[in-house]
C-alpha positions as CSV (number, residue, x, y, z in Angstrom):
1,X,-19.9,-2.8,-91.8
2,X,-17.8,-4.3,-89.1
3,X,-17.6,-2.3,-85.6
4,X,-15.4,-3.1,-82.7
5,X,-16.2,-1.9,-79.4
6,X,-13.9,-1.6,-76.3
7,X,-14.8,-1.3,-72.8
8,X,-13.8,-2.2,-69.7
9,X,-11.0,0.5,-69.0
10,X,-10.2,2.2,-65.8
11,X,-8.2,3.1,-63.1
12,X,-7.3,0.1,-61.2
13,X,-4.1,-0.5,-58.4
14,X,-1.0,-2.3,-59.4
15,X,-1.6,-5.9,-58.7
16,X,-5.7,-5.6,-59.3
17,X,-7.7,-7.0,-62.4
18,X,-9.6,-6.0,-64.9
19,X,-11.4,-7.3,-68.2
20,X,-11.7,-5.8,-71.2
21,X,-14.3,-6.4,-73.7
22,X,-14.4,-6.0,-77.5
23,X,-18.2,-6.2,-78.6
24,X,-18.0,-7.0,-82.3
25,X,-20.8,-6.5,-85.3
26,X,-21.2,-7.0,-88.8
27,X,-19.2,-9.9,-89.0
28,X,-18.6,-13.2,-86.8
29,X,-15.6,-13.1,-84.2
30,X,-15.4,-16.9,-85.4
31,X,-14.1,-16.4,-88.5
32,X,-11.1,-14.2,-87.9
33,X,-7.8,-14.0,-85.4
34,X,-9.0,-11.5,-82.7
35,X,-6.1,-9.6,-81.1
36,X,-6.0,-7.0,-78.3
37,X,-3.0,-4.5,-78.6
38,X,-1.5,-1.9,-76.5
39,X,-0.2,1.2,-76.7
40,X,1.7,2.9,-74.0
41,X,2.5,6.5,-73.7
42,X,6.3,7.1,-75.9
43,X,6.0,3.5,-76.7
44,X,5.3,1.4,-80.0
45,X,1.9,-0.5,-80.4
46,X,2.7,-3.7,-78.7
47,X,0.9,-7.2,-79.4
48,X,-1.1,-8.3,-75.6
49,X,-3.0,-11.2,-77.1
50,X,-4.6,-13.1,-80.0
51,X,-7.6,-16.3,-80.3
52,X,-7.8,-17.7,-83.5
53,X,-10.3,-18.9,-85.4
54,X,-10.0,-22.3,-83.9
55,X,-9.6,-20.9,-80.5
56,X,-6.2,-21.3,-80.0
57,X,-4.6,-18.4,-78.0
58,X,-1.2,-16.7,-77.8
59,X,0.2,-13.9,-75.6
60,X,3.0,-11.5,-75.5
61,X,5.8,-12.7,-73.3
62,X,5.4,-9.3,-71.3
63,X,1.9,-10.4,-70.1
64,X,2.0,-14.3,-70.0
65,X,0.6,-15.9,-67.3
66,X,-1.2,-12.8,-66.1
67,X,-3.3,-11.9,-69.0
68,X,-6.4,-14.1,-70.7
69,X,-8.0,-13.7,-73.8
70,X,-11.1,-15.5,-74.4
71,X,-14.3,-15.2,-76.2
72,X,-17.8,-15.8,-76.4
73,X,-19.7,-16.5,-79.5
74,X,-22.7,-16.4,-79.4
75,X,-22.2,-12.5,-78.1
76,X,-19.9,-12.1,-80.6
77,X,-17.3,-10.7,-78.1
78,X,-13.6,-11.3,-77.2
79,X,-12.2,-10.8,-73.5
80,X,-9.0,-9.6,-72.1
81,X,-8.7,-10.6,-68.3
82,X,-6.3,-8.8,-66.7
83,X,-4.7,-9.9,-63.7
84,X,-1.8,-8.8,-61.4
85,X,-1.7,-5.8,-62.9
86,X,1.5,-3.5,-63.4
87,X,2.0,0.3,-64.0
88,X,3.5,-1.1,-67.2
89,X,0.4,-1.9,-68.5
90,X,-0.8,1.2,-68.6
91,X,-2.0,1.9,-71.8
92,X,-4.8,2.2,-74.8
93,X,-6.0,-1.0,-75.4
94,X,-7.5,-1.7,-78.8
95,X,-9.3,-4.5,-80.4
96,X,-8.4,-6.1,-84.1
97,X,-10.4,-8.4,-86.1
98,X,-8.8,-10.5,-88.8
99,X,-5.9,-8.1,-88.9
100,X,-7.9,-5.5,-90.8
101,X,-10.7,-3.8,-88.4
102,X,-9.5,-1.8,-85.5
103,X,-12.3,-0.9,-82.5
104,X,-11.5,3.0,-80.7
105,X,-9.3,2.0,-77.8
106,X,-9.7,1.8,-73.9
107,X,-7.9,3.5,-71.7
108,X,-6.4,1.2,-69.0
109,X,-5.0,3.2,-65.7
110,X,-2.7,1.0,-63.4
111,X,-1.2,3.2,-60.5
112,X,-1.4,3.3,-56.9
C-alpha cells in the first residue's frame, strides 16, 4: 500500500520560504516521477513541479526560479523549497507518485 504524506504548510509572508515535504511508503520514490501540485481557491489543479526517476526536474513557468523540488532517497521523501513567496501561491499542495498515488494536501498560507 503506497501512502504519501504532506507537511510543511503554513502561514508564511509574501516573499518568505518554506519547504514542503512528501514522506512516501510502500513503494520507492526512485522508481516513479514525483510531482507536487497546487490547487488554489476558484482555480484548476495546477502542475508546481516534478523529479523523475533519473532525477531530472521540471517546474511550472509560474514558479521557476523560485521553487525547488528535490529528494532524498534513502528517506524516501521528495521536497518542495519555496522561496520568494507570493499571495499567488496560496494554495493546497499535494504530492503524486508515478501519476497514480495522491498524498492528503498541505495547506500553504502566503499573506502579509
Amino acid at each position: 500500500q503506497v501512502q504519501l504524506v504532506e507537511s510543511g504548510g503554513g502561514l508564511v509572508q509574501p516573499g518568505g520560504s518554506l519547504r514542503l515535504s512528501c514522506a512516501a511508503s510502500g513503494s520507492s520514490i526512485s522508481i516513479s516521477v514525483m510531482r507536487w501540485y497546487r490547487r488554489a481557491p476558484g482555480k484548476e489543479r495546477e502542475l508546481v513541479a516534478l523529479i523523475s526517476s533519473s532525477g531530472s526536474t521540471q517546474y511550472g513557468d509560474s514558479v521557476k526560479g523560485r521553487f525547488t523540488i528535490s529528494r532524498d532517497i534513502a528517506k524516501n521523501t521528495v521536497y518542495l523549497q519555496m522561496n520568494s513567496l507570493k499571495p499567488e501561491d496560496t494554495a493546497v499542495y499535494y504530492c503524486n507518485k508515478g501519476g497514480v498515488y495522491w498524498g492528503q494536501g498541505t495547506q500553504v498560507t502566503v499573506s502579509s
